[in-house]
C-alpha positions as CSV (number, residue, x, y, z in Angstrom):
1,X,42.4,-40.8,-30.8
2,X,44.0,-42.5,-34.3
3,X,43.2,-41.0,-37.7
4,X,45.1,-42.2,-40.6
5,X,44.3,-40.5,-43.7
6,X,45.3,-41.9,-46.9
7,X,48.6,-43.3,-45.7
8,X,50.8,-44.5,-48.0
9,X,54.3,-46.3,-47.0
10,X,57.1,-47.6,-49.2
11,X,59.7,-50.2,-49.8
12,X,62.7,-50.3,-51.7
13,X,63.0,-54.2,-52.3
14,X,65.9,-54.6,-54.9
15,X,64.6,-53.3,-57.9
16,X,61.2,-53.0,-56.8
17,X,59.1,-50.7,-55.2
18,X,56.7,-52.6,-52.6
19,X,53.8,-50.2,-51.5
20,X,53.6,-51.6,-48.0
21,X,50.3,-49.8,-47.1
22,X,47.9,-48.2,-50.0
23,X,45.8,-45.1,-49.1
24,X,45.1,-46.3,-46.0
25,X,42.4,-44.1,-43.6
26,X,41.3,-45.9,-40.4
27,X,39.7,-43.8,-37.3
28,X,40.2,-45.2,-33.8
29,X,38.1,-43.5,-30.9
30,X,39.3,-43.5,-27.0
31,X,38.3,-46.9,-25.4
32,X,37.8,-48.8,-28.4
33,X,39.3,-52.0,-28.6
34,X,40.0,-52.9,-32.2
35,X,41.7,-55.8,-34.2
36,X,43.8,-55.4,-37.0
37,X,43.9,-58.4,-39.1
38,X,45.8,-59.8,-41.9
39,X,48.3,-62.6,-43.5
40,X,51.8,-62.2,-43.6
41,X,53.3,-59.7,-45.6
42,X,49.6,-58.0,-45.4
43,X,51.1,-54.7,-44.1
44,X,50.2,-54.9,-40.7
45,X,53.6,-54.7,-38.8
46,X,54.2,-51.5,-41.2
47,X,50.5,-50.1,-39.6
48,X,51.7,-50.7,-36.2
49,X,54.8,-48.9,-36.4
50,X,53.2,-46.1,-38.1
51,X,50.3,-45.8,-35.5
52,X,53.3,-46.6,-32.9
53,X,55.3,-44.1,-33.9
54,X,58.5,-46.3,-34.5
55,X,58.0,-45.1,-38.6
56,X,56.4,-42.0,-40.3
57,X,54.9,-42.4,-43.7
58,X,55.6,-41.5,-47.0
59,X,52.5,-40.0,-47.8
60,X,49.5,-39.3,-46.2
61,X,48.7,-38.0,-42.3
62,X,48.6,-39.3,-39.4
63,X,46.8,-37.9,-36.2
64,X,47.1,-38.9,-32.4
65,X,45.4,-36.7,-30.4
66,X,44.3,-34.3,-32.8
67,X,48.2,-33.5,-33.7
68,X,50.2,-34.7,-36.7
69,X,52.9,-37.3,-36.1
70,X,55.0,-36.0,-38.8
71,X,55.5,-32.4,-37.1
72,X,57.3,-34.4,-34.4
73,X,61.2,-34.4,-34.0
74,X,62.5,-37.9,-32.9
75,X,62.5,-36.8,-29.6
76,X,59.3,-35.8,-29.3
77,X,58.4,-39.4,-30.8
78,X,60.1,-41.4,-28.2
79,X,58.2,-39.3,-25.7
80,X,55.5,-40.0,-27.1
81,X,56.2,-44.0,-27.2
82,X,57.2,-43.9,-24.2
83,X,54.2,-42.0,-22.3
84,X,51.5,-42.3,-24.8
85,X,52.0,-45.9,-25.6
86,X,52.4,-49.5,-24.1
87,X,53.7,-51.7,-26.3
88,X,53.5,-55.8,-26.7
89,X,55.4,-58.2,-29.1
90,X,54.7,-61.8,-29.9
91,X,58.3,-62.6,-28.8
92,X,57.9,-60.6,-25.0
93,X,60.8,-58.8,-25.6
94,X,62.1,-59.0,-22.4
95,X,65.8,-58.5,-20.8
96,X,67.0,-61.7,-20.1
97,X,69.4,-60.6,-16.9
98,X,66.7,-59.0,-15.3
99,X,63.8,-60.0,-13.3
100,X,60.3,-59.5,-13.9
101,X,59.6,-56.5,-11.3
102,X,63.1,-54.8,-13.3
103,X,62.2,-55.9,-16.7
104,X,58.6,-53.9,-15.4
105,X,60.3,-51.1,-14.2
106,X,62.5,-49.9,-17.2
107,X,60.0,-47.3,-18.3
108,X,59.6,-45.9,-15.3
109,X,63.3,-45.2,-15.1
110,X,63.0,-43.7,-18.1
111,X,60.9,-41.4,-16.8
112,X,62.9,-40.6,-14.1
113,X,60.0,-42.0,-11.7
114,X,60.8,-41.9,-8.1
115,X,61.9,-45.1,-6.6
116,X,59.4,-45.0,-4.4
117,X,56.4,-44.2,-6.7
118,X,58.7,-46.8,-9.2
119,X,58.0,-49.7,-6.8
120,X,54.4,-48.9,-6.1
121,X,53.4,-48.8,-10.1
122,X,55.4,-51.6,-10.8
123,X,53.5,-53.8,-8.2
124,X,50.2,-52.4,-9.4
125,X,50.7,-53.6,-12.9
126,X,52.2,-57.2,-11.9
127,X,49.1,-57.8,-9.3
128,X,46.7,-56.4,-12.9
129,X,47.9,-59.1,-14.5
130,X,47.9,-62.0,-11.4
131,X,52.0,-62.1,-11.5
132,X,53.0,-60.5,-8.7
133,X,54.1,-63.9,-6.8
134,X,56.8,-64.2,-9.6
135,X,58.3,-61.0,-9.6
136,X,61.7,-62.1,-8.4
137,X,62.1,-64.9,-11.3
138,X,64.2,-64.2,-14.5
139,X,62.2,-64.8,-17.6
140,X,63.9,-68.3,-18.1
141,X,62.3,-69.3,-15.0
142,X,58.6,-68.3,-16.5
143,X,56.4,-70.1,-18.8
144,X,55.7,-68.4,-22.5
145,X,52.7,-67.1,-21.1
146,X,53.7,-65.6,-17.9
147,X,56.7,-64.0,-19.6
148,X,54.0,-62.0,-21.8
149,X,52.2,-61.5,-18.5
150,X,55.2,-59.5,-17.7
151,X,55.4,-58.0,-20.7
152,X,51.6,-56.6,-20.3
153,X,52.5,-55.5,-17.4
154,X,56.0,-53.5,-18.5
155,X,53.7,-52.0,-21.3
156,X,50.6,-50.6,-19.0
157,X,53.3,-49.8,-16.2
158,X,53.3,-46.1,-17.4
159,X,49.8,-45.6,-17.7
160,X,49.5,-45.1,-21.2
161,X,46.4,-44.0,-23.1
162,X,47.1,-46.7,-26.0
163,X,48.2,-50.6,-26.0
164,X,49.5,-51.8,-28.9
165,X,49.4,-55.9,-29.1
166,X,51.5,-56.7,-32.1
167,X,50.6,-60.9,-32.3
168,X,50.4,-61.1,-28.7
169,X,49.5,-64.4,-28.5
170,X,51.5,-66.2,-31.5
171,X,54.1,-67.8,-29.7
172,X,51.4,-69.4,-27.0
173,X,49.0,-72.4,-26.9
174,X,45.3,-72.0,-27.2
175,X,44.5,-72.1,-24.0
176,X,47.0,-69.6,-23.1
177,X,46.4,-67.4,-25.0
178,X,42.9,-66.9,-24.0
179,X,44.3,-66.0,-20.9
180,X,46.2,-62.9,-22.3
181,X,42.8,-62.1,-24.2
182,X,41.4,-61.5,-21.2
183,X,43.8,-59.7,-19.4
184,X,43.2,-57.2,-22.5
185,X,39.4,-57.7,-22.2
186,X,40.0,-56.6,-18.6
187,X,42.5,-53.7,-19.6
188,X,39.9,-52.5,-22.0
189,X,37.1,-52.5,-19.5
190,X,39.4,-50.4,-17.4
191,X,39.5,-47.6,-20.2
192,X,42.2,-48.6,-21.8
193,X,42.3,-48.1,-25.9
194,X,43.3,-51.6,-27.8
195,X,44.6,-52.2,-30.9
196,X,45.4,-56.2,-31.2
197,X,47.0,-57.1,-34.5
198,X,46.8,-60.6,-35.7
199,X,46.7,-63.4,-38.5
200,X,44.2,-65.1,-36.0
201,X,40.7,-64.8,-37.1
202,X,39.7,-66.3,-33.3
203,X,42.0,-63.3,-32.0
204,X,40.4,-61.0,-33.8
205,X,36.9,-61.8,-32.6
206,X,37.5,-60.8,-29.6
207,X,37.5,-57.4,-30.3
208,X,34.8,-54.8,-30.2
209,X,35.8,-54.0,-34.0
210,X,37.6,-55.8,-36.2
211,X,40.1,-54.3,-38.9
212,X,41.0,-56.4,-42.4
213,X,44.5,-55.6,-44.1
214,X,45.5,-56.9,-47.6
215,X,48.3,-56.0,-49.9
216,X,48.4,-52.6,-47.8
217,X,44.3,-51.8,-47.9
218,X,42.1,-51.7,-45.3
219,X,38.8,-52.3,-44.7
220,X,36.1,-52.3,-42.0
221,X,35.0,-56.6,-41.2
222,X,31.4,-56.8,-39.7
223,X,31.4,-59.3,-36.4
């Protein structure tokens, strides 16, 4: 499903040139659910745009699919983001104004879903992830980790083939955030393909396969 092959992605940093990721090749089957882990400054937020298609690299390919990212017109890449892949953030990312059923529902609208079919999906994905009961509340009026409920639920909402979990659990407690782990342990035993990035080596467990970055290099970390 992911193929990176030698991918190399720069910086211009004042006078310096900062290689943000070095010849990196990783290969991601369908249904895998796979941690990508690092320090700061590592790389990893430069992998996850690349393999989220919110950056293309300087050198090197990337596949989804079988077909190469960089053939894409920007168009065709927020198509892609927006139908291919569900996206989470550490900070939840969601629209303050709006509830938690609307915040949910923005891709669909989007897509130019139905109402109809809009209010079924969106009430599939909140019950997925045990929120439904709060779908009327604004984010202020929902904890840290029932906000990124709401954001898990806004990401799989389309159906996408690919969740990306960019430090989905950095801004929780622990025992939180072992709650958001397994909503993705349940997501993944649904079908869905995973790719959690952390700093977390606990996070990182969790996954089937497990990913290290350093100084832009990548390489496989045995379980």
């Amino acid at each position: 499903m992911i193929q990176l092959k030698d991918v190399c992605k720069f910086y211009q940093v004042g006078d310096d040139r900062v290689r943000a990721l070095d010849h990196a090749s990783l290969h991601i089957k369908p249904h895998e659910f796979v941690s990508i882990i690092g320090p700061s400054g590592s790389g990893k937020s430069t992998m996850m745009n690349i393999i989220g298609c919110l950056d293309v690299a300087d050198a090197g390919e990337y596949l989804l699919d079988g077909l190469p990212i960089e053939s894409y017109s920007e168009n065709e890449l927020a198509k892609i983001r927006n139908r291919k892949i569900g996206f989470v953030f550490q900070q939840f990312n969601l629209i303050p104004k709006l509830t938690a059923e609307e915040n949910v529902e923005l891709p669909l609208i989007y897509q130019k879903v139905p109402r109809a079919e809009r209010q079924k999906r969106v009430k599939a994905a909140l019950e997925k992830v045990n929120l439904y009961a709060r779908a009327k509340h604004l984010p202020t009026e929902l904890s840290g980790g029932q906000q990124q409920r709401v954001a898990i639920a806004r990401a799989i909402v389309t159906d996408p083939k690919l969740i990306l979990a960019d430090e989905p659990t950095g801004a929780l407690d622990s025992k939180t955030s072992q709650e958001i782990i397994d909503i993705f342990h349940d997501l993944h035993a649904q079908g869905n393909t995973i790719v959690l990035i952390t700093h977390d080596n606990d996070v990182a467990k969790q996954a089937e396969r497990s990913i290290h970055i350093l100084d832009g290099q990548i390489s496989e970390v045995k379980l």
